[in-house]
C-alpha positions in Angstrom: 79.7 72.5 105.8 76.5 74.7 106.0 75.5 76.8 103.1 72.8 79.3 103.7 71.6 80.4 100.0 67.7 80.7 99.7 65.6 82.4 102.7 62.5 82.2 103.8 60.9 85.8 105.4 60.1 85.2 108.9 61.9 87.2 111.2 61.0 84.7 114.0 62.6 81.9 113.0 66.0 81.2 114.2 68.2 79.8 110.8 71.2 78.8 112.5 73.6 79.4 115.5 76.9 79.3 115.4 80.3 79.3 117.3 83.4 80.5 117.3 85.7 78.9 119.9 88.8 80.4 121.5 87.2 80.2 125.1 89.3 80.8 128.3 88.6 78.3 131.3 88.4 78.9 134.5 91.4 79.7 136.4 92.3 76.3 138.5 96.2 76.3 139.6 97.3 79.4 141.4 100.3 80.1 139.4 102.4 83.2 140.1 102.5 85.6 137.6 105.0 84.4 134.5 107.9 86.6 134.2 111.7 86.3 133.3 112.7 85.5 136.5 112.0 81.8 136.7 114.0 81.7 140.1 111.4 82.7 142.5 109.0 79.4 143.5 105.3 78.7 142.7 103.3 79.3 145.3 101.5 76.2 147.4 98.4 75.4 146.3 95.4 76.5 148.5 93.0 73.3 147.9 93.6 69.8 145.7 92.1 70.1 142.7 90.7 67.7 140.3 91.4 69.5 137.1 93.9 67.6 134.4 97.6 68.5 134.5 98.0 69.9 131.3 94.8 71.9 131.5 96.1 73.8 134.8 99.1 74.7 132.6 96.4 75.8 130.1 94.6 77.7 131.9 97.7 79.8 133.5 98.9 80.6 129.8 96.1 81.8 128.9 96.2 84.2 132.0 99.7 85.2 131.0 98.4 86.3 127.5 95.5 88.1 129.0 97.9 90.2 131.2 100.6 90.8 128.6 102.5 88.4 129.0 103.4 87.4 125.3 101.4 89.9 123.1 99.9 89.2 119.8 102.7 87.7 117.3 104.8 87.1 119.4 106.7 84.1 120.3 106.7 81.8 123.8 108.8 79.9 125.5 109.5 76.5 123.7 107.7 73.4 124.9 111.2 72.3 126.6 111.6 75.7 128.3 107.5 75.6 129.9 108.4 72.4 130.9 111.2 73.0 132.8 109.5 76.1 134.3 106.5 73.8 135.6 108.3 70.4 136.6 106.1 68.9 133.9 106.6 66.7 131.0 107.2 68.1 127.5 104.2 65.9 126.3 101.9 68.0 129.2 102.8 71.0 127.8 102.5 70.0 124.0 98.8 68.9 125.0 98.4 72.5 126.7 99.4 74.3 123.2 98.0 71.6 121.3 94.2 72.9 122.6 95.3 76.4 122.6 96.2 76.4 118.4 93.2 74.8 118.1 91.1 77.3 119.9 92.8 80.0 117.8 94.9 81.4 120.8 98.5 80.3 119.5 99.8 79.4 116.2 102.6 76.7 115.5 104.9 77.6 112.5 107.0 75.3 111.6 110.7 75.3 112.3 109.9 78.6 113.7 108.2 78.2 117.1 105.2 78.7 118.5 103.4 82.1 118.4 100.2 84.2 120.0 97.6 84.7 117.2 97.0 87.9 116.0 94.2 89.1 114.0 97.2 91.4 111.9 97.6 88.2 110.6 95.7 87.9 106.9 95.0 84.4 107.2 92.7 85.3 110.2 90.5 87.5 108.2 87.7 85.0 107.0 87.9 83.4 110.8 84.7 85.6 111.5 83.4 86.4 107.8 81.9 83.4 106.4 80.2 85.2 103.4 81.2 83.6 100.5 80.3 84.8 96.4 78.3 82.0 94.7 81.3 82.0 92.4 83.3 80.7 95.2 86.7 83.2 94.1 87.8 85.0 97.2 86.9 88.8 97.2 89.0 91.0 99.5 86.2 93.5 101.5 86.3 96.5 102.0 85.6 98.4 105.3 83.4 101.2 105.2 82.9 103.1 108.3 80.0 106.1 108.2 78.9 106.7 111.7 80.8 106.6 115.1 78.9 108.2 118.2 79.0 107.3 122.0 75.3 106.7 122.8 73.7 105.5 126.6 73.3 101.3 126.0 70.0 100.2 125.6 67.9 97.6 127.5 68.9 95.2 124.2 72.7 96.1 124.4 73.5 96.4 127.6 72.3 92.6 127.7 74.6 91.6 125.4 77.6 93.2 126.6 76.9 92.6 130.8 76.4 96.1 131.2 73.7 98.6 132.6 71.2 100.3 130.4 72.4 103.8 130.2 75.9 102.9 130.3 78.2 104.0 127.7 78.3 102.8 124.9 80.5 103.1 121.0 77.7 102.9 118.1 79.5 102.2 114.7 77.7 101.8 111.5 79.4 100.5 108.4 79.0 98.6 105.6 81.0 96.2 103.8 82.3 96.0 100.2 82.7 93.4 97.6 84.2 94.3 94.8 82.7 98.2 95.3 79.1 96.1 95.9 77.4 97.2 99.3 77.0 93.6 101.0 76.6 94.3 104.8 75.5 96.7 107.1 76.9 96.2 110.3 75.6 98.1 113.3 78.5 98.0 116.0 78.1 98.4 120.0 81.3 98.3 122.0 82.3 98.6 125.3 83.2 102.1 125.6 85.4 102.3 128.1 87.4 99.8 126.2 87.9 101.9 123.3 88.6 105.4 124.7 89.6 107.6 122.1 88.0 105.8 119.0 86.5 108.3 116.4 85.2 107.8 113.2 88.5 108.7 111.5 90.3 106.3 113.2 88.2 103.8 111.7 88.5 105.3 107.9 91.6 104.1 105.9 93.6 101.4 106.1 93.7 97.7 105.5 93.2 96.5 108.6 90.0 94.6 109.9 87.8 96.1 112.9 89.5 93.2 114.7 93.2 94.3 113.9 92.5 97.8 114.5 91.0 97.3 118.1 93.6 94.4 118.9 96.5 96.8 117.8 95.4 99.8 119.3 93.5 99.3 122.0 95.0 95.8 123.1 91.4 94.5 122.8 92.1 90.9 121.3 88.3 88.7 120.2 89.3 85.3 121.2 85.5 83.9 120.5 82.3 84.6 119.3 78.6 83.3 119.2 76.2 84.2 116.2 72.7 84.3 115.8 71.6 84.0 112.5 67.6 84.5 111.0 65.7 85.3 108.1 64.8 89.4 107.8 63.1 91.9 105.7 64.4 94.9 104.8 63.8 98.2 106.1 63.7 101.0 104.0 67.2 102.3 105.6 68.6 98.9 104.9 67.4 98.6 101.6 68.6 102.1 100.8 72.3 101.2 102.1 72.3 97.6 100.1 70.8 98.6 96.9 67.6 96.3 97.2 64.3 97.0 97.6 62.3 97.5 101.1 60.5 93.9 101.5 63.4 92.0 100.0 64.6 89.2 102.0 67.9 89.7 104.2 70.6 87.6 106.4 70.2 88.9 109.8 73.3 87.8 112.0 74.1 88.9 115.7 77.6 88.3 116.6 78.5 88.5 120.3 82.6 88.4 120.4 84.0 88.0 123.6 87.5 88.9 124.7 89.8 86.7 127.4 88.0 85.5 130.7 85.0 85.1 128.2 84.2 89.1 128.6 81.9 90.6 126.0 83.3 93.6 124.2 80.8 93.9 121.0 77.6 93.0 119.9 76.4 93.6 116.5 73.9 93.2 114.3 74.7 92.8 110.8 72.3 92.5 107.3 73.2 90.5 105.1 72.6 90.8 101.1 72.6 87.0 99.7 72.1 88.2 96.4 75.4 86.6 95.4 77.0 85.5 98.4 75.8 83.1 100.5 76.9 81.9 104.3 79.3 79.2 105.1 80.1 77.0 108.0 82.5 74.4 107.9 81.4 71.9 110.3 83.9 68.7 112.0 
């Protein structure tokens, strides 16, 4: 576990790095498409391949969630049924979902079945917040979307998400509330032609996370992301939104999330007040 609570000024030095996984791997097996009709054959394989049994199995799930196969909550097949689909062993398929819950792609509920994650679900909600109040009680957030403008991606940007500078690009800023306190300012780049149609009043209202919102309507799903994480000072527009003074010492973390086949969809840059929260990591 990593606990990030005093910081030293130096917006040089890298703190940590972090992250989240939920990767997809490359497609091996050359599976047909997974539909109801398990009556027409797999095609022949083009070339022998070297990759484990229950990874190529894997690897053509994951494909099937990423087309819309099974969308988020909802159920698939039971081990028994994949099996019998694929001429395989229960045990190769159990080994198959086994990596994919732990990834964060499917969820076993017991007595129930076994179910694509969603990020509707609450218990996902700290999966990608780690900030945590010194008192350790859990404090709901609150979302608090004030800008949303479609803006040409800069050098910096367009980096991070594969594009081309100049290429569209969805700006959001927002901060995020503890208990009415101002704790984060997030500045948000996505894909824009992802998220066709997002406005700033969509983003207003609501329980939902960022993450449920663009899952849910815009069948945009994060599966993984990577964080960069240093010691900042704050502007004086930070230090305006956050309540501290210009100078005062910051969390700087740059989150890359990626959807399936390991695409990035956002990159953003978020200030962090460790005033009374601090960052954690559970690590093993």
């Amino acid at each position: 576990m990593l606990e990030v609570r005093r910081l030293c000024v130096n917006s040089s030095y890298v703190l940590y790095k972090t992250t989240f996984r939920g990767r997809s791997a490359g497609n091996v097996l050359k599976f047909a498409s997974m539909t109801r009709d398990v009556s027409r054959p797999a095609p022949r394989l083009s070339s022998p391949t070297f990759s484990p049994l229950y990874r190529q199995i894997k690897d053509f799930l994951i494909r099937s969630l990423e087309q819309g196969e099974w969308g988020p909550g909802d159920s698939i097949p039971s081990e028994g049924e994949l099996a019998a689909r694929f001429n395989v062993s229960q045990g190769t398929v159990r080994k198959a979902i086994d990596e994919m819950a732990a990834e964060n792609l499917l969820v076993r509920r017991q007595g129930k079945g076994t179910f694509v994650a969603t990020h509707s679900d609450p218990r996902s909600f700290y999966r990608f917040l780690r900030l945590v109040p010194d008192d350790g009680k859990a404090t709901h957030a609150v979302s608090d979307p004030f800008f949303c403008e479609t803006i040409a991606a800069t050098p910096e940007v367009a980096m991070a998400l594969g594009l081309q500078p100049g290429d569209s690009v969805l700006h959001v800023k927002r901060l995020l509330r503890f208990n009415g306190e101002p704790v984060v300012f997030d500045q948000i780049y996505l894909v824009a032609e992802l998220f066709g149609g997002l406005a700033l009043e969509g983003l207003r209202g609501g329980e939902r996370s960022l993450y449920s919102l663009f899952e849910g309507d815009f069948g945009v799903r994060m599966i993984h992301a990577e964080e960069h994480l240093r010691a900042v000072s704050a502007d004086v527009q930070s230090a305006e939104l956050l309540g501290v003074q210009k100078g005062d010492p910051l969390l700087l973390v740059e989150r890359t999330a990626y959807t399936y086949g390991n695409k990035p969809v956002e990159w953003r840059r978020g200030l962090y007040c460790t005033r009374r929260h601090y960052y954690r990591n559970d690590l093993g």
